[in-house]
SESEMI-299067 format. One record per residue (C-alpha): chain; z, x, y. Coordinates in steps of 0.001 Angstrom, whole numbers. Each point is the difference from the previous one (the first is absolute). Last residue first. Layout:
REM SESEMI-299067
   chaine         Z         X         Y
        A         Z         X         Y
...
REM end
This chain:
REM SESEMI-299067
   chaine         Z         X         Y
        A     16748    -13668    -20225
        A      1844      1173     -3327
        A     -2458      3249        -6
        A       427       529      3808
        A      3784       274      -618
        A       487      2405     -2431
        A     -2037      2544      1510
        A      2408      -546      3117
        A      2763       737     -2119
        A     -1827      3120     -1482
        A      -879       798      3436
        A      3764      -271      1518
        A      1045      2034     -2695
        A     -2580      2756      -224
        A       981       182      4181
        A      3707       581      -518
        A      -958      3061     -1749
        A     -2299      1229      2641
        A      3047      -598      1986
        A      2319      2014     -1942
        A     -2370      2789       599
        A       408      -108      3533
        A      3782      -580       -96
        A        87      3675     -1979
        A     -2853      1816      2726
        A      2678     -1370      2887
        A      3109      1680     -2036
        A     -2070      3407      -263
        A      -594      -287      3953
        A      3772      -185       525
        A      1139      2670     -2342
        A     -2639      2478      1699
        A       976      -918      3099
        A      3431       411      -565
        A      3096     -1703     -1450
        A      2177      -825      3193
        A     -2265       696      3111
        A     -3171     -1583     -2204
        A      1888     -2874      -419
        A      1025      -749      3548
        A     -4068      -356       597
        A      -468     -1637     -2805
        A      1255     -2866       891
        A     -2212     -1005      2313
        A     -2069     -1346     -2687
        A      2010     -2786      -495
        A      -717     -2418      2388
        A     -3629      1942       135
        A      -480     -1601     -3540
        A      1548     -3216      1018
        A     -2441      -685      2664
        A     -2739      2184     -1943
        A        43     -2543     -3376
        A      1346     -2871      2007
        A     -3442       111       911
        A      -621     -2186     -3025
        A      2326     -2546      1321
        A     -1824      -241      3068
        A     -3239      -306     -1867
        A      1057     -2842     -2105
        A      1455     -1800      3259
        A     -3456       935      1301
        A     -1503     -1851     -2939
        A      2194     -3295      -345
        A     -2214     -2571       555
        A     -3086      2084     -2064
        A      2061       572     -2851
        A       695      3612      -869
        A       -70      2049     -3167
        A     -3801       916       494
        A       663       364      3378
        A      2586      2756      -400
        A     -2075      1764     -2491
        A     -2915       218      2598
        A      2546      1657      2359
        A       882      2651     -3292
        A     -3963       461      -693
        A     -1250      1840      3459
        A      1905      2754       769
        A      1564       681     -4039
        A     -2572      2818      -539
        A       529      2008      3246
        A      4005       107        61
        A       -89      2101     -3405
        A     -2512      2135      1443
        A      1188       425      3163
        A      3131       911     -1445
        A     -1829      2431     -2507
        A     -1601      1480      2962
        A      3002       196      1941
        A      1828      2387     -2817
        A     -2928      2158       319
        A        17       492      3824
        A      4069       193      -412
        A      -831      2895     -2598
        A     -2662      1701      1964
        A      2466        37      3101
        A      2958      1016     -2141
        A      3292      -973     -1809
        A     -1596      -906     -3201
        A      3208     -1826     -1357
        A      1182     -2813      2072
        A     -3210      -765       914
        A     -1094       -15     -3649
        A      2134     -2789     -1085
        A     -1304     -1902      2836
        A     -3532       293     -1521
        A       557      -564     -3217
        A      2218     -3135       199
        A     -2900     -1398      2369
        A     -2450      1045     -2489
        A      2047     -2374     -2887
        A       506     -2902      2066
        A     -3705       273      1027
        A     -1283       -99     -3876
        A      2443     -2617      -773
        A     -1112     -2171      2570
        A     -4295       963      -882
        A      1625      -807     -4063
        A      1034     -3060       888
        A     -2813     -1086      2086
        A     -2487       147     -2776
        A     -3209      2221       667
        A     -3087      -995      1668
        A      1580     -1154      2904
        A      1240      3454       541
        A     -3531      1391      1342
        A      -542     -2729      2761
        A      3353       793      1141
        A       -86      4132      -120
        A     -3789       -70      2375
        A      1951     -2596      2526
        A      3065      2182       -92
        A     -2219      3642       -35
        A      -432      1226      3670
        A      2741     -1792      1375
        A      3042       498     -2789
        A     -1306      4125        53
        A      -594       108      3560
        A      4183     -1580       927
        A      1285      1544     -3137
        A     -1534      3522      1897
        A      1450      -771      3091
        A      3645      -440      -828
        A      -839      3795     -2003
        A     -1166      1158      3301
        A      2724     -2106      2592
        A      2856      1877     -2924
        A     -2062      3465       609
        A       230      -226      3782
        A      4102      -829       -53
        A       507      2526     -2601
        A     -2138      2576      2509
        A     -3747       536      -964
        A     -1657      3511        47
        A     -3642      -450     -1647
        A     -1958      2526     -1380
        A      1860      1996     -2247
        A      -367     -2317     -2833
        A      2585     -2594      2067
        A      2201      2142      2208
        A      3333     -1466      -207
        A      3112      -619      2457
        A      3042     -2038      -233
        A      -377      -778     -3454
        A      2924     -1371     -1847
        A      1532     -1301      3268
        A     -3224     -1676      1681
        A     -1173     -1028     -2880
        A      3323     -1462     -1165
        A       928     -1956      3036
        A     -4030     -1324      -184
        A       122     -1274     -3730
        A      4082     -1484        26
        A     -1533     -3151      2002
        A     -3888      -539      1580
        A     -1506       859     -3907
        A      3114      -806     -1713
        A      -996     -3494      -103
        A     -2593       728     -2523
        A      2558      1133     -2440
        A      2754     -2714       -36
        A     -2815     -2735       503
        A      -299       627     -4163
        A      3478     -1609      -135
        A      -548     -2644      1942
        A     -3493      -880      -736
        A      1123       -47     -4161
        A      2613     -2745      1649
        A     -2290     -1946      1636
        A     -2736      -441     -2611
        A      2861      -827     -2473
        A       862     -2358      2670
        A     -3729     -1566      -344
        A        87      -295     -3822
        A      3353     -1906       -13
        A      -746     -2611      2327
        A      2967     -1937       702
        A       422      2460      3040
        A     -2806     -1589      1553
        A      1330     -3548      -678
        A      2951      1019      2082
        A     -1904      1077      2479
        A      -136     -3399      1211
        A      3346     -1131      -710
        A       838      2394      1934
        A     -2373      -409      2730
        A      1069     -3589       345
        A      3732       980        74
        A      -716      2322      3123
        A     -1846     -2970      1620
        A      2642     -2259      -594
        A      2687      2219      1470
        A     -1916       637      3182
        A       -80     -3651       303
        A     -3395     -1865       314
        A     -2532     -1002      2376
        A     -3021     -1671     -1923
        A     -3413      1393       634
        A       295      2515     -3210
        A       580     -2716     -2116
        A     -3595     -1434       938
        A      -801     -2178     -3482
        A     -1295      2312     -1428
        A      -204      3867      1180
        A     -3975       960       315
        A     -1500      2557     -1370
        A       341      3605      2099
        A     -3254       684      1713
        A       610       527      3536
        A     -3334       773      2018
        A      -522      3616      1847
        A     -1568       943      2739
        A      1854      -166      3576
        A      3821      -467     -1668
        A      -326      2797     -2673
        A     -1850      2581      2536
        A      2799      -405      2903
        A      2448       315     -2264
        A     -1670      3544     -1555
        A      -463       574      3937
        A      3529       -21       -44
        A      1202      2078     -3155
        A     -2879      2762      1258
        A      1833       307      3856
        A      3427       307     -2023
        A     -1387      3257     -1869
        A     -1023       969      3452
        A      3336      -428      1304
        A      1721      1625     -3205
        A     -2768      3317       236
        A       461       419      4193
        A      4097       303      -564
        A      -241      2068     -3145
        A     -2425      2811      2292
        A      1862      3424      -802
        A      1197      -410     -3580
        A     -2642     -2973      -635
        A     -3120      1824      1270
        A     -1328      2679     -3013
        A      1369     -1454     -3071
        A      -859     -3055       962
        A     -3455       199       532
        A        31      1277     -3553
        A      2484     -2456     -1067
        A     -2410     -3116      1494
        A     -3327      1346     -1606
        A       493       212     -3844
        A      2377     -2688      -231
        A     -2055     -2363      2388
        A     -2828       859     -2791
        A      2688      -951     -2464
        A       458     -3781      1957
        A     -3994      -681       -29
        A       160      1083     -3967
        A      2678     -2619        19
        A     -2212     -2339      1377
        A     -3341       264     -2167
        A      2671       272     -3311
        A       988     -3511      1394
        A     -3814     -1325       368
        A      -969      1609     -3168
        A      3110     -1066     -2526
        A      -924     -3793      1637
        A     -3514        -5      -600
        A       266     -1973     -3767
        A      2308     -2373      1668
        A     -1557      -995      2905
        A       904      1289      3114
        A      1467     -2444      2446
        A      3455      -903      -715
        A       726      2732     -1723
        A     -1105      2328      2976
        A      2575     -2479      1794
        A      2877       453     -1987
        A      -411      3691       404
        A       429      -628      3338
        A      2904     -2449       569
        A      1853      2056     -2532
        A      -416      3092      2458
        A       709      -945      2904
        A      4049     -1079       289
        A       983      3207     -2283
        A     -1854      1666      3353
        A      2030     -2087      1919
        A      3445      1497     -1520
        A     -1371      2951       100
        A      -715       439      3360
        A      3414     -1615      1107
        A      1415      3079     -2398
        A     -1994      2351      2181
        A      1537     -1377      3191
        A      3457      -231     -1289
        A      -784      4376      -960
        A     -1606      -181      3261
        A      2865     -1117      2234
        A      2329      2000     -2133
        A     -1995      3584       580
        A       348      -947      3655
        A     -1461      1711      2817
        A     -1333     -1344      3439
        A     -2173      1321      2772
        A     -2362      2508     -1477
        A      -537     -2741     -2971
        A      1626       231     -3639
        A      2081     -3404       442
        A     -3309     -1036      2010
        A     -2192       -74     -3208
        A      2029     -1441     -2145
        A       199     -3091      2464
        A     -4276      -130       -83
        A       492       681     -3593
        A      2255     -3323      -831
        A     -2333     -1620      3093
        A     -2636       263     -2285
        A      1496      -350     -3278
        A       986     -3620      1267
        A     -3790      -680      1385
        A     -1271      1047     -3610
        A      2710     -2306     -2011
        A      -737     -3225      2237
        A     -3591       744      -120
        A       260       530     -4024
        A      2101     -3036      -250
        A     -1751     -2800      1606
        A     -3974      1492     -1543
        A      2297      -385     -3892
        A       900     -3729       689
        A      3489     -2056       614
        A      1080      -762     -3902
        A     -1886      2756     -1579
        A       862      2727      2394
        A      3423     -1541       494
        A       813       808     -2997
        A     -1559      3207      -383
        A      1279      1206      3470
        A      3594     -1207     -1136
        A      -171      2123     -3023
        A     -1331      3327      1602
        A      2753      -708      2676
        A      2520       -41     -2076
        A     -1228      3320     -1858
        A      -478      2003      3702
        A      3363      -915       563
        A      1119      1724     -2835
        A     -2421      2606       704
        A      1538      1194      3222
        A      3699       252     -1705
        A     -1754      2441     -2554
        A     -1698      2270      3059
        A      3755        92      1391
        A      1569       887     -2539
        A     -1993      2855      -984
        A       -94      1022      3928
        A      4001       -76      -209
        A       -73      2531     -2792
        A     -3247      2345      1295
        A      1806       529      3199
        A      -771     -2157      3035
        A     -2641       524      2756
        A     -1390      3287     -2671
        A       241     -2237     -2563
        A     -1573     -3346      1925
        A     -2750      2362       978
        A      -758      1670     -3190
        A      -369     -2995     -1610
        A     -2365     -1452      2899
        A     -2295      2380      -436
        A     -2293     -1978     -2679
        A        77     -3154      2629
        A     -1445      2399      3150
        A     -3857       -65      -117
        A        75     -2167     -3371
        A       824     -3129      2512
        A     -2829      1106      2813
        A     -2841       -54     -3581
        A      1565     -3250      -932
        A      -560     -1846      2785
        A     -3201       838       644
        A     -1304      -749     -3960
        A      2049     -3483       160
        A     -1955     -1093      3530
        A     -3503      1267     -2156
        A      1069     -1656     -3349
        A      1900     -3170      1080
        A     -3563      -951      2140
        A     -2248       943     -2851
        A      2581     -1787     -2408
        A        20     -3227      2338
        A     -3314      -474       382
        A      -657      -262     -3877
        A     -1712      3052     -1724
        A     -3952        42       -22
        A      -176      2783      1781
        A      2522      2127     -2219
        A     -1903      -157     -2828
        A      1135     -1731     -3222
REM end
């Protein structure tokens, strides 16, 4: 399915989403290092998981009411609130004003919309792409995300120690003209909600008791939370990329001359291996997808469980710039093949009047993930780095594990349909 003859809305998401990610990857992947440096690695850790527990709530409420109130409401409500978020970040690292507080509740507030966005949008790819497109169009989109990946650190690397202030505003400049985009030229195309419920004023309390009972049915599904879970634990790995990766770059390897021709500080070599997922997801996602089809999906989320256990296993090991070069490639690798065929899993599972709420719980995947993930930052100060990475490449392989069950339940399933 070619790009041109997309829907409206996924040309429009796709350029206004492409902006705004490249000015996010400019300064998001030194952010770690920031709140460490503001804080001590301890508090930071804390900090980063008390974040993601509101970035969780959030992830279910924008599912909900993506579904009940339409996916176009909630992604210009969520990119006007990241907006200002980064506009506010922004001026607490401005000439006139500093205040590492200010943007650490300013970065959480980004978050918290972003957890806002994205069920809304993948609910609306869904929505419009057929089924038999649908592993394209959303391997299409994150191959549009790595290629911010690739460019954003780089630029990054370069302006955000001496030019934050000018990065956050212009990151905030991309979040509104992404608002301005949605509301000019794009249609909402959630189904819709019978018999007008979500006209009628209600209680808080009600509405909170509605979206349990909701999700409720969600959690009755035993297939999808094994889904969840396995994304949990294998999140553990991936997660480290903007987490425990960059601290111990820039500690294991303060400087390094790569073959004798290039001289990269840690901080330089973490934005060159952060690139190189970034071109190795964009150049081959779309190229990966269409090639795992042909195989069974089990075995393509084993196979990535298995390379992302490799791969973090190794950075804890081959302490060097050819073997964190190496170790990324496997990541890539393992991140590569799943791109497409895990958000087409989710609406295979899904009903149509409850798909965002479906993707939101999916998502609880990173939201809980990067809950957690922060964690590892206190745990490599007690046991290690080496200790730390070899306990991420241990839940990684339990979730390839976790994976054979949830297909050979799933299996069972679509033979008594």
């Amino acid at each position: 399915m070619r790009i041109r003859d997309w829907d409206q809305n996924l040309k429009v998401r796709l350029l206004g989403e492409s902006l705004m990610n490249i000015t996010f990857w400019m300064f998001f992947p030194f952010l770690t290092i920031y709140f460490t440096e503001a804080f001590g690695a301890g508090l930071a850790g804390v900090l980063l998981i008390v974040s993601q527990v509101f970035s969780v709530i959030a992830n279910l409420l924008g599912g909900y009411y993506a579904d009940r109130f339409g996916r176009k409401k909630m992604m210009v409500v969520a990119s006007i609130g990241q907006g200002v978020s980064f506009f506010i970040f922004g001026f607490a690292n401005s000439p006139w004003f500093h205040s590492a507080v200010t943007a650490f509740i300013c970065f959480t507030a980004a978050g918290v919309f972003g957890s806002f966005y994205y069920p809304a949008s993948q609910a609306m790819i869904a929505d419009v792409v057929d089924e038999k497109n649908r592993s394209h169009v959303f391997a299409v989109f994150y191959t549009s995300m790595n290629i911010s990946v690739v460019i954003g650190p780089v630029i990054g690397g370069i302006f955000f120690a001496d030019y934050r202030f000018e990065l956050l505003v212009f990151a905030a400049i991309a979040c509104f003209l992404l608002g301005v985009l949605l509301v000019k030229y794009t249609r909402e195309t959630a189904p819709v909600w019978a018999g007008g419920q979500h006209r009628v004023r209600k209680k808080w309390y009600s509405t909170l008791i509605e979206q349990a009972k909701s999700y409720h049915v969600i959690v009755k599904d035993k297939i999808f939370m094994l889904f969840i879970f396995a994304g949990i634990l294998i999140s553990q790995t991936y997660m480290q990329l903007d987490l425990i990766l960059p601290v111990f770059t820039k500690q294991a390897i303060p400087e390094t001359d790569l073959l004798h021709l290039l001289h990269f500080t840690g901080e330089q070599l973490y934005g060159f291996i952060l690139s190189e997922n970034g071109l190795i997801v964009a150049l081959f996602s779309v190229a990966a997808t269409k090639w795992v089809t042909r195989y069974r999906e089990r075995n393509v989320f084993v196979l990535s469980s298995l390379l992302y256990a490799i791969s973090i296993y190794l950075f804890g090991v081959w302490i060097s710039s050819i073997g964190f070069i190496f170790s990324m490639l496997l990541f890539s690798l393992g991140e590569l093949i799943v791109t497409g065929i895990q958000q087409d899993f989710v609406s295979k599972l899904s009903p149509p009047e409850m798909r965002a709420q479906y993707f939101a719980a999916a998502s609880l995947r990173n939201t809980i993930g990067r809950t957690i993930a922060p964690v590892s930052i206190p745990l490599a100060g007690w046991i290690g780095y080496k200790g730390t990475f070899s306990i991420l490449a241990v839940l990684a392989v339990m979730s390839a594990g976790m994976y054979v069950l949830m297909f050979r339940q799933y299996e069972k399933k679509r033979l008594s349909a």
